[in-house]
C-alpha positions as CSV (number, residue, x, y, z in Angstrom):
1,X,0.0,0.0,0.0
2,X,2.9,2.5,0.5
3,X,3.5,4.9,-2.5
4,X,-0.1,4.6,-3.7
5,X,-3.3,6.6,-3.3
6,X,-6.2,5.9,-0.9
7,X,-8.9,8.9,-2.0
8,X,-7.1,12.0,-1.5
9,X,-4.0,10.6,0.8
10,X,-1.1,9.2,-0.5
11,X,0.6,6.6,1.6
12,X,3.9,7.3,2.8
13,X,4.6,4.8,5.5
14,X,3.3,1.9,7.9
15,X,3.0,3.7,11.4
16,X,1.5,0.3,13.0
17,X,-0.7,-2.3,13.1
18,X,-3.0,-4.0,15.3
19,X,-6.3,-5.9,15.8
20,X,-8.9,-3.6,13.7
21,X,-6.4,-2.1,11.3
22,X,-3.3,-0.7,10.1
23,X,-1.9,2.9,10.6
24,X,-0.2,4.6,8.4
25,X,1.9,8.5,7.8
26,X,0.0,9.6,4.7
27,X,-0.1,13.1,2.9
28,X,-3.3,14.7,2.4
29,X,-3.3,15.9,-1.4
30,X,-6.1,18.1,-1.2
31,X,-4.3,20.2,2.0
32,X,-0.8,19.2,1.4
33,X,0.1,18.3,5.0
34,X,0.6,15.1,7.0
35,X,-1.8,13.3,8.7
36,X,-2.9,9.5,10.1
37,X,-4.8,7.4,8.5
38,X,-6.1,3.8,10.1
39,X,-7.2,1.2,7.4
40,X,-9.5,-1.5,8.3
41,X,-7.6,-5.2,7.0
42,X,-9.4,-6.6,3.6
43,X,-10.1,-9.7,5.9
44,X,-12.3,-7.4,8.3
45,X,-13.9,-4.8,5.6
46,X,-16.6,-7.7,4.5
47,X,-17.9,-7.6,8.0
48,X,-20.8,-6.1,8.7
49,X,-20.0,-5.8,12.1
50,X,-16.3,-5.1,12.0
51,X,-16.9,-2.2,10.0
52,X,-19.5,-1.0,12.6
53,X,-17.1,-1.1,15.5
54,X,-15.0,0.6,13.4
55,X,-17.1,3.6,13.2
56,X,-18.1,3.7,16.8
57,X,-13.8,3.6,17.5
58,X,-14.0,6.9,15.2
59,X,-17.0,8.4,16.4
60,X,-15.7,7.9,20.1
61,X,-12.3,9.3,19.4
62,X,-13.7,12.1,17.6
63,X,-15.6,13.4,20.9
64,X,-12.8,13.2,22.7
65,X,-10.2,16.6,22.9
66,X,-6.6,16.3,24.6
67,X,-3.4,17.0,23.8
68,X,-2.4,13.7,23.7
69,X,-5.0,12.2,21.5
70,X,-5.0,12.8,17.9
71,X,-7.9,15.0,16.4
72,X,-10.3,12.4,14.0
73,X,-11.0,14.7,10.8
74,X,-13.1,12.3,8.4
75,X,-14.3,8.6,8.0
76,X,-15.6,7.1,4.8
77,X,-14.9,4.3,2.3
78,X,-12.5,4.3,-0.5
79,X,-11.0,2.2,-3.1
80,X,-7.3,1.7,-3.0
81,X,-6.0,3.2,-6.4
């Protein structure tokens, strides 16, 4: 996945990985600045309810605001390309 484009990021780099996806250092091309972007595996995105507790994970993270937790800016569905 690194070097190609997911939306309007372009991967950079794997950041981590762990049970409901895979982080990685992307550039937004729109905005031209770096952000994080977490991935749901292809093995999880065909579950209904995988992709559910994904969302709740961003919508939870998204209400929360402290310095040391990062900001959630968007959530949707893409095609890798």
């Amino acid at each position: 996945m690194i070097g190609s484009t997911l939306s309007h990021y372009r991967i950079e780099s794997e950041l981590g990985r762990g049970g409901m996806g895979v982080v990685y250092r992307a550039t937004d091309l729109r905005l031209d600045h770096s952000v994080a972007i977490k991935v749901l595996p292809k093995q999880l995105a065909g579950s209904v309810d995988a992709r559910s507790r994904f969302v709740r994970e961003a919508k939870t993270a998204s209400a929360l605001d402290h310095p040391s937790i990062c900001t959630i800016h968007d959530i949707g569905e893409a095609e890798e390309g």
